[in-house]
Backbone as CSV, one residue per row, in Angstrom:
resi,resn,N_x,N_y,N_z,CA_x,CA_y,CA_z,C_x,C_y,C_z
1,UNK,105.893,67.933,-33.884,105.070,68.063,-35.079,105.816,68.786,-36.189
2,UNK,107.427,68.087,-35.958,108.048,69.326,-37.399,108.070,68.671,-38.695
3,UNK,107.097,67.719,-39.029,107.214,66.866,-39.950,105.667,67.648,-40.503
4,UNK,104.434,68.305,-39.783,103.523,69.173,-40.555,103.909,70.254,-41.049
5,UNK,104.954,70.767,-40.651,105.266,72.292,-41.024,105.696,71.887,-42.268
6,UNK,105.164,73.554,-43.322,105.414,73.653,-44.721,106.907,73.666,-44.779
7,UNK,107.419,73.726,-44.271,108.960,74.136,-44.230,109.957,73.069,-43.887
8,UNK,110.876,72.994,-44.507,111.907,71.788,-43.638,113.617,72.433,-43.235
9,UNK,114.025,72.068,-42.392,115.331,72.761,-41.981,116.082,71.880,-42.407
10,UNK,117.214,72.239,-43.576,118.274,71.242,-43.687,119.159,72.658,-43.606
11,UNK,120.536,71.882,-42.862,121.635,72.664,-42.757,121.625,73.949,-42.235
12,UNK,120.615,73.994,-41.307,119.892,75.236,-40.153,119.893,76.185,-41.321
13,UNK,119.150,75.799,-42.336,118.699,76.533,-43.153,116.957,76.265,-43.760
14,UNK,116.625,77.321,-43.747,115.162,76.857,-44.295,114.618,77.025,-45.507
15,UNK,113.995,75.852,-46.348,114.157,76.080,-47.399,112.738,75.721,-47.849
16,UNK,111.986,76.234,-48.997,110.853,76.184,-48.916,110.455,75.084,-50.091
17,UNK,109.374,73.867,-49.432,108.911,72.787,-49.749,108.763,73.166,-51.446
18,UNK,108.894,72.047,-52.096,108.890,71.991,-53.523,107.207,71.372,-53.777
19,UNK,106.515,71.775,-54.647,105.221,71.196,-54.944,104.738,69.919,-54.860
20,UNK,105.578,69.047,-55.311,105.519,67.166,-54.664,105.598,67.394,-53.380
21,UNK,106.422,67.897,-52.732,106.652,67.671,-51.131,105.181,68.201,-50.371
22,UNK,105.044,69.468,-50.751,103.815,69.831,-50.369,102.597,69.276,-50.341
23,UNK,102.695,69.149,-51.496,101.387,67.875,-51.970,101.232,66.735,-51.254
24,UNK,102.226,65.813,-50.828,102.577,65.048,-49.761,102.654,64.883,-48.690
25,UNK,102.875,66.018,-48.145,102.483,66.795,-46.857,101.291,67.016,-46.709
26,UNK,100.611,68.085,-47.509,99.383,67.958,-47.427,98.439,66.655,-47.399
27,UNK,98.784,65.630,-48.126,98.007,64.875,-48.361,98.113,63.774,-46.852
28,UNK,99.109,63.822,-46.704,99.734,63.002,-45.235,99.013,63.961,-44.080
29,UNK,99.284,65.282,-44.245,98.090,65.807,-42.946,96.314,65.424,-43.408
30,UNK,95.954,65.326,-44.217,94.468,64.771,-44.760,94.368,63.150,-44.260
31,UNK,95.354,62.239,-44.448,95.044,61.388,-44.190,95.103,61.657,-42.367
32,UNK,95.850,62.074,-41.531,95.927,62.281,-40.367,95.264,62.692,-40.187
33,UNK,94.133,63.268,-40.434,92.754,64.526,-40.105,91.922,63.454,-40.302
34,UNK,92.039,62.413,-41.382,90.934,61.181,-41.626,91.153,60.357,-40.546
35,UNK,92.311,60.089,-40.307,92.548,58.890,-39.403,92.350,59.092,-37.963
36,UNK,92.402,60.836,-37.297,92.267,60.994,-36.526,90.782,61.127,-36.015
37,UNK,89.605,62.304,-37.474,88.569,61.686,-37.351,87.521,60.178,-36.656
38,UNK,88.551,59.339,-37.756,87.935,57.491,-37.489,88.026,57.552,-36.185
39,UNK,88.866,57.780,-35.369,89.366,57.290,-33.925,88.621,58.157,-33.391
40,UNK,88.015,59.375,-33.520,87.188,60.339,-32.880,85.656,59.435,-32.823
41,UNK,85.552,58.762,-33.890,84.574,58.454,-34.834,83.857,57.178,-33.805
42,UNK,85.263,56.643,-34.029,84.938,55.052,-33.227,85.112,54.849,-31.592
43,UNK,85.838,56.062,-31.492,85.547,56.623,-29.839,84.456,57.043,-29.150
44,UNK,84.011,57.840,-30.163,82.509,58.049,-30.017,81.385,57.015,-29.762
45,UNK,81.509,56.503,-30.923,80.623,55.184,-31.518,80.432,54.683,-30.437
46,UNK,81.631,54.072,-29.989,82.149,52.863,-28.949,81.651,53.077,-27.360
47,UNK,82.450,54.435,-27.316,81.470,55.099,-26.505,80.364,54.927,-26.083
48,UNK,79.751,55.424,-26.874,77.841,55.718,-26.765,77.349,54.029,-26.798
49,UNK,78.400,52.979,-27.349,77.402,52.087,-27.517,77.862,51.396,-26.158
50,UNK,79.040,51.403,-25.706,79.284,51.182,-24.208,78.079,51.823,-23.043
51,UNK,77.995,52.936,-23.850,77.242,53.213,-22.696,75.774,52.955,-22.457
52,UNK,75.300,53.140,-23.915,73.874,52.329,-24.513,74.148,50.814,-23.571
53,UNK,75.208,49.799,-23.694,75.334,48.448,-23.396,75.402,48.574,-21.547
54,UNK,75.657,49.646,-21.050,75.994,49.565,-19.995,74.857,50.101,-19.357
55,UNK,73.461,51.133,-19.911,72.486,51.290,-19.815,71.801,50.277,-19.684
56,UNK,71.785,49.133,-20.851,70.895,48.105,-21.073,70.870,47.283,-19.902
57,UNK,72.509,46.912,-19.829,72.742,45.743,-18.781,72.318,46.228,-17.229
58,UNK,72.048,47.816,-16.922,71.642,48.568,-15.562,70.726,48.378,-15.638
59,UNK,69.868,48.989,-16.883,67.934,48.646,-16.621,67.492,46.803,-16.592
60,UNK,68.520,46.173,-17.307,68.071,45.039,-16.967,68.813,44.478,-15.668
61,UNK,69.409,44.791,-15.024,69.517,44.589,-13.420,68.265,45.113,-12.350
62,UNK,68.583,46.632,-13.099,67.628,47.094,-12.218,66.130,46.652,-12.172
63,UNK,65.555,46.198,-13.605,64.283,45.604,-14.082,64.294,43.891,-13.224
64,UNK,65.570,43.210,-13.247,65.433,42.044,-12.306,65.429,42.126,-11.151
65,UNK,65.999,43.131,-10.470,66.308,43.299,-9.127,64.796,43.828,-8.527
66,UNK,63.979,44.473,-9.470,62.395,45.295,-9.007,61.926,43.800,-9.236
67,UNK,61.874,43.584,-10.022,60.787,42.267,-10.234,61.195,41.030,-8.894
68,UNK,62.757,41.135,-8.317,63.041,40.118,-7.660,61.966,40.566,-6.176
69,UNK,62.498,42.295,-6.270,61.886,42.380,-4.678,60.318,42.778,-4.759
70,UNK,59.753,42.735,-6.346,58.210,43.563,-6.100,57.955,41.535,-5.694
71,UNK,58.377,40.580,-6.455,57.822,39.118,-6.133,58.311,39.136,-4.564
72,UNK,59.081,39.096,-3.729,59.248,39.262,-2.854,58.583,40.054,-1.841
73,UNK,58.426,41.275,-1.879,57.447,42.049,-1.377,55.814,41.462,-1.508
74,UNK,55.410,41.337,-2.878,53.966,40.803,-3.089,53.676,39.543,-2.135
75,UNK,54.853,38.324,-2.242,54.884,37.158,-1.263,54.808,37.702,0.365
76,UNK,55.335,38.624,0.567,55.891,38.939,1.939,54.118,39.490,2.412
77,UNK,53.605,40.479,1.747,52.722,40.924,1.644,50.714,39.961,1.780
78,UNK,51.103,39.435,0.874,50.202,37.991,1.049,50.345,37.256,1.994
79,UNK,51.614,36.921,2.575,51.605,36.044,3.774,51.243,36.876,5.080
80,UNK,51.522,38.151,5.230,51.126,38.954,6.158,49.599,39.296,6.524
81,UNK,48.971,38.941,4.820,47.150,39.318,4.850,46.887,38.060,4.936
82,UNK,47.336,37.165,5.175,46.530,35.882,5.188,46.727,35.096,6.546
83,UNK,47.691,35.501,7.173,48.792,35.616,8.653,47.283,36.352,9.681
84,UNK,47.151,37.462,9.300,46.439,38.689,9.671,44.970,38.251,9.733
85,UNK,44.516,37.699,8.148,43.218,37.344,7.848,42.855,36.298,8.833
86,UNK,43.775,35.120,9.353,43.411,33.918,10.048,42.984,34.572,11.282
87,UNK,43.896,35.340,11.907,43.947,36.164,13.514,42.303,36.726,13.481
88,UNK,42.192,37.418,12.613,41.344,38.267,12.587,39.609,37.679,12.277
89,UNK,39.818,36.322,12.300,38.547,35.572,11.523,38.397,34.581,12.950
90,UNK,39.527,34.131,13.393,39.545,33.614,14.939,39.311,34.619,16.305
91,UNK,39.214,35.998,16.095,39.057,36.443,17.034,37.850,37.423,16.379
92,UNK,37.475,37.042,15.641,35.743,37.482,15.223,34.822,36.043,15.611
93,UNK,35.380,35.137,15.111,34.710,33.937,16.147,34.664,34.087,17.262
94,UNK,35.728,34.558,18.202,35.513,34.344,19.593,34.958,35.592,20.139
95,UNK,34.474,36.719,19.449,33.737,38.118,19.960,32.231,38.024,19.629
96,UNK,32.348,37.475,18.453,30.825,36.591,17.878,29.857,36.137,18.844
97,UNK,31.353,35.137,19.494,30.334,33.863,20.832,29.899,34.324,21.870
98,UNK,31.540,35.711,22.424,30.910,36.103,23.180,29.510,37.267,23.021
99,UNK,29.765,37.496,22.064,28.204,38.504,21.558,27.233,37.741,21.551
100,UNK,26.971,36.547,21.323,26.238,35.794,20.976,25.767,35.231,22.729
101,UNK,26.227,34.639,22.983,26.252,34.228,24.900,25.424,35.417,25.299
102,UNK,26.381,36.772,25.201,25.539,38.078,26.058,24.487,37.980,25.814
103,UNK,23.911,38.159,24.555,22.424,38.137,23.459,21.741,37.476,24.549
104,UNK,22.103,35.857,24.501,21.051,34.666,24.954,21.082,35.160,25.985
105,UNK,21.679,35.355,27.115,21.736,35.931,28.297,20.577,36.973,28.300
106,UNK,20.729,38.100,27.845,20.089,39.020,27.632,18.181,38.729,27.493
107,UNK,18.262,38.084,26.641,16.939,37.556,26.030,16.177,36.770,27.358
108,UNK,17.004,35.951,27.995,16.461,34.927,28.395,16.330,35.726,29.834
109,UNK,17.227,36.778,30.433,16.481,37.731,31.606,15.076,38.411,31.124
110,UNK,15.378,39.197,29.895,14.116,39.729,29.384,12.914,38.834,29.568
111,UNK,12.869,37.614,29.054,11.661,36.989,29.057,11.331,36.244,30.385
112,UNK,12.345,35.931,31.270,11.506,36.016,32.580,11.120,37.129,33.240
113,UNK,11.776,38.242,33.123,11.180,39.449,33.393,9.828,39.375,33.219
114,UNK,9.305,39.226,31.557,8.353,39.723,30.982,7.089,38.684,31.791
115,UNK,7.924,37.548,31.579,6.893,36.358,32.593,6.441,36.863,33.553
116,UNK,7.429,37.357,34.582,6.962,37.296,36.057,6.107,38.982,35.870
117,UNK,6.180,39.603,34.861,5.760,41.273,34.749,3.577,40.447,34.666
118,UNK,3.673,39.592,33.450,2.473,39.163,33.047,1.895,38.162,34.531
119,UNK,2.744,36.923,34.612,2.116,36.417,36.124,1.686,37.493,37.167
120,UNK,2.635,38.087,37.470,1.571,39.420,38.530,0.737,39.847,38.068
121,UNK,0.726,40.620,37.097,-0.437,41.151,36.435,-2.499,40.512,36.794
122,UNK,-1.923,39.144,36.118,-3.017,38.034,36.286,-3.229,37.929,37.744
123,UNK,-2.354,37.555,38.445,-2.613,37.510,39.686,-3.219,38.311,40.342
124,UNK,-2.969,39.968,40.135,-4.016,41.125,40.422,-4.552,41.596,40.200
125,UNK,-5.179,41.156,39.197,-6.495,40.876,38.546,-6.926,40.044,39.336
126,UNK,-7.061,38.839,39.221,-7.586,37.717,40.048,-7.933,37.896,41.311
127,UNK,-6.888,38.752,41.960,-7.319,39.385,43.251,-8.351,40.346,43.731
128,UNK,-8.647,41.619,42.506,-9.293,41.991,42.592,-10.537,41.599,42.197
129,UNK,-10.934,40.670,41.563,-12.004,40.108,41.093,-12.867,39.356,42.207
130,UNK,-11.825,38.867,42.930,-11.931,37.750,44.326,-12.511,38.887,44.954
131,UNK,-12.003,40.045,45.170,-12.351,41.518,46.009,-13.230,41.946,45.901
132,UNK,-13.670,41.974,44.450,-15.227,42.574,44.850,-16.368,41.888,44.414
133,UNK,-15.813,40.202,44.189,-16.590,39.502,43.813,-17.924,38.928,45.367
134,UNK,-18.814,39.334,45.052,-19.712,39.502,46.092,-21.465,38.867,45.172
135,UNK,-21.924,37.532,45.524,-23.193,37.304,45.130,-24.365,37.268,46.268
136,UNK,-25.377,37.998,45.884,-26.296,38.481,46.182,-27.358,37.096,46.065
137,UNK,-27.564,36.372,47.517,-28.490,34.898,47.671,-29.528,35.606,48.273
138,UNK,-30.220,36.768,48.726,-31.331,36.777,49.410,-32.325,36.677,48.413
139,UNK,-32.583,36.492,47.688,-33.775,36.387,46.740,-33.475,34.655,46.921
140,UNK,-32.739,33.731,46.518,-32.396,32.357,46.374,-32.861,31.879,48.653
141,UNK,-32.066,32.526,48.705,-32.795,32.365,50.502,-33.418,32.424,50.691
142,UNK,-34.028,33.451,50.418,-36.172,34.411,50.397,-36.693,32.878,49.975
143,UNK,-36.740,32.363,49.207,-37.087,31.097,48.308,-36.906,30.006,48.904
144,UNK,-35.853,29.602,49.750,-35.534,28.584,49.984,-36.400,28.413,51.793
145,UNK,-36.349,29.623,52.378,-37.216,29.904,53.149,-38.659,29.739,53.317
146,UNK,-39.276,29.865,52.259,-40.458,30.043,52.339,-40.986,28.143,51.365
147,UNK,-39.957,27.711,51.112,-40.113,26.543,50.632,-40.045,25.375,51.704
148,UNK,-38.970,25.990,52.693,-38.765,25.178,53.853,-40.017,25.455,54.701
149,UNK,-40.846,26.780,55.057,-41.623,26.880,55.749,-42.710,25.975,55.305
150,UNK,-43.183,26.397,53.642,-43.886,25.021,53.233,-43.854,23.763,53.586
151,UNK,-42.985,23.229,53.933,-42.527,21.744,53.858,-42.812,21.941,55.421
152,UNK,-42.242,22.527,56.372,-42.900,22.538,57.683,-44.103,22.602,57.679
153,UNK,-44.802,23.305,57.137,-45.741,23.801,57.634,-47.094,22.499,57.254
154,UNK,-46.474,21.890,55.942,-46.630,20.591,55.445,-47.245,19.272,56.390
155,UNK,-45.625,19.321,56.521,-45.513,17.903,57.864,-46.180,18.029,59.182
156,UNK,-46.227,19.482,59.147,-47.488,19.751,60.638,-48.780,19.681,60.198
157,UNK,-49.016,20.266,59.407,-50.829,19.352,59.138,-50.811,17.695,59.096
158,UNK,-50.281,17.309,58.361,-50.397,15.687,58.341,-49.537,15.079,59.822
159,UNK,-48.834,15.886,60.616,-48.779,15.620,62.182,-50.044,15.777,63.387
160,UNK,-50.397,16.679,62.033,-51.737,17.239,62.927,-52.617,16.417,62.745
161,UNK,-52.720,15.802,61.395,-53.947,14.898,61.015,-53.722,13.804,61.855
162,UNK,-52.689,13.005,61.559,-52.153,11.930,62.104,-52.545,11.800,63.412
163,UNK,-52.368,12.831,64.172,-52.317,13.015,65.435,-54.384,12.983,66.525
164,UNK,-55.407,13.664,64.581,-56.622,13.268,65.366,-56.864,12.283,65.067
165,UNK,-56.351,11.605,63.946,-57.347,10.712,63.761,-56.535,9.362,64.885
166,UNK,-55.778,9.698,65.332,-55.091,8.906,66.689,-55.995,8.874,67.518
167,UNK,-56.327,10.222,68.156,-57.287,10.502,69.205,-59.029,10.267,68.930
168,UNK,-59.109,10.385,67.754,-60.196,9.307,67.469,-60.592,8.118,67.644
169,UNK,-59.250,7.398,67.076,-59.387,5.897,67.201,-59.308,5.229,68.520
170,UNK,-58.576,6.270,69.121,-58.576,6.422,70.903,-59.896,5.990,71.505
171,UNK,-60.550,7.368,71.295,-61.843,7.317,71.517,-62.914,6.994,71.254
172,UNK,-62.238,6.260,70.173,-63.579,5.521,69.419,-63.892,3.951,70.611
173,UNK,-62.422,3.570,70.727,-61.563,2.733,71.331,-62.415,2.999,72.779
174,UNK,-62.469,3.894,73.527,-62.632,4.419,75.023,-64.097,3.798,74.749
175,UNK,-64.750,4.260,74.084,-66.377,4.096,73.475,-66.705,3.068,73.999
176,UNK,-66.337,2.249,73.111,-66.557,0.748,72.993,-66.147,0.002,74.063
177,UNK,-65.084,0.113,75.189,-64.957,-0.662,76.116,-65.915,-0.036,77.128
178,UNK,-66.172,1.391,77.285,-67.533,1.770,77.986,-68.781,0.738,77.792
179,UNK,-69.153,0.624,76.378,-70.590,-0.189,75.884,-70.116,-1.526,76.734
180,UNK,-68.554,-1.844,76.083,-69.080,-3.470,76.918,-68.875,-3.177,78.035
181,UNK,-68.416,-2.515,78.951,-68.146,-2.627,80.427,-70.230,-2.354,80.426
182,UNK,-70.582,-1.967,80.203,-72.046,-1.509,80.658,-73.063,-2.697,80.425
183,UNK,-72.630,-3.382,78.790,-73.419,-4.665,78.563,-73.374,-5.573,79.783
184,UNK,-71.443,-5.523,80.305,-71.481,-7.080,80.899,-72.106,-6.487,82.455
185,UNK,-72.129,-5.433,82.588,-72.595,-5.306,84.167,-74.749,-5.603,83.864
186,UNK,-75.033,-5.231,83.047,-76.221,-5.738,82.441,-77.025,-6.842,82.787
187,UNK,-75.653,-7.625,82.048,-75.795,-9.193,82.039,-75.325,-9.803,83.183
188,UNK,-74.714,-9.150,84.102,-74.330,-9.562,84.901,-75.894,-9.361,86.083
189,UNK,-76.460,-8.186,86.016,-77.433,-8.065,87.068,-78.628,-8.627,86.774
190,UNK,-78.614,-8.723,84.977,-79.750,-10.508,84.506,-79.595,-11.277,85.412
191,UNK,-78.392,-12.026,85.020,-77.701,-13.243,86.104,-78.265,-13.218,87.482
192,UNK,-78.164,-11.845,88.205,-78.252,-12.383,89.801,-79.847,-12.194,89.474
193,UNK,-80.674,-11.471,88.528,-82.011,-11.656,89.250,-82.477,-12.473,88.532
194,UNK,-81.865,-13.037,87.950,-82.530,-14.579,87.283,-81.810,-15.856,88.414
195,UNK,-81.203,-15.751,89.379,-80.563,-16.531,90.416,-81.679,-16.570,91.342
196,UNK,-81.537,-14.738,91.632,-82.843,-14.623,92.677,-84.144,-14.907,92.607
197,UNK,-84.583,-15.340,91.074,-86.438,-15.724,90.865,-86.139,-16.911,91.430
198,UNK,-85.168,-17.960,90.843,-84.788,-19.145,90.932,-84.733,-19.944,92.387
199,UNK,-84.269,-18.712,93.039,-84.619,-18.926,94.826,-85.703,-19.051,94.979
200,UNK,-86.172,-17.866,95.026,-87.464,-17.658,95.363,-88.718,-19.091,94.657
201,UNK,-88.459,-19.711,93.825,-89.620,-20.694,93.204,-88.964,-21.823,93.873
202,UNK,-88.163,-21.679,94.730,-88.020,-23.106,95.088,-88.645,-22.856,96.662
């Protein structure tokens, strides 16, 4: 850097810059302070916008790469609840049936139970009814007795009647063959003593 120094060595001697030179110098370190600036400037710039560009191009990786695996995940996810949902809707059908089977099962012991609980029931009832079911005929007997004695007692008078006016007609009967047995012996002892005058006048 011996070209900034105020000073220049000719002839290992030092001799001090003349006002043009200085001025020139100076003005040559200004432009080097400018030029070195720019390059600070555009290093910077370049920089930051590299890195701004290298930001952008990360969040938009990283923004495709989330979106690649949240679509991925969401798919993976759906096929697993709908994978899951089928299992789970087929084996609620088949716990259903069997719930459903037990039920009818269930029901259908209950109500013969309840049958055969009510058939006995009736039945012992019925039994006891049979048990102390007891009717009282002596009044209907008393009656039927004394209706039958009637009716006997009935058929023996008109056996009885029957029976004199039999022995009547009997004897009415006896009567009358007496009269004629008596007429014809009568007429019969006319006869011999009307035989015997008849002798005798001859």
């Amino acid at each position: 850097m011996s070209r900034m120094l105020e000073f220049q060595k000719t002839d290992n001697h030092v001799q001090p810059l003349s006002r043009k030179g200085k001025y020139r110098k100076e003005n040559k370190h200004i432009k080097i302070k400018f030029l070195i600036g720019v390059l600070f400037l555009i290093v910077t710039v370049g920089g930051g916008m590299g890195i701004a560009f290298a930001d952008a191009d990360i969040n938009g990786l990283l923004t495709n790469w989330f979106n690649q695996k949240s679509s991925e995940s969401i798919s993976s996810i759906e096929k697993s609840i709908s994978t899951e949902k089928d299992l789970q809707k087929e084996r609620l059908k088949q716990e259903l049936q069997i719930e459903i089977q037990n039920a009818q099962k269930q029901l259908s012991d209950f109500t013969e139970q309840e049958k055969n609980q009510r058939i006995q029931a009736i039945r012992d009832y019925a039994n006891q009814l049979i048990a102390n079911l007891k009717i009282d005929n002596s009044g209907k007997e008393k009656a039927i007795q004394n209706q039958m004695n009637a009716i006997v007692k009935q058929a023996k008078a008109a056996m009885d009647q029957i029976a004199a006016k039999q022995q009547e007609k009997e004897q009415h009967n006896d009567n009358s063959n007496d009269n004629s047995n008596d007429n014809s012996q009568v007429n019969a002892n006319k006869n011999t003593k009307s035989e015997n005058g008849d002798s005798d006048n001859q």
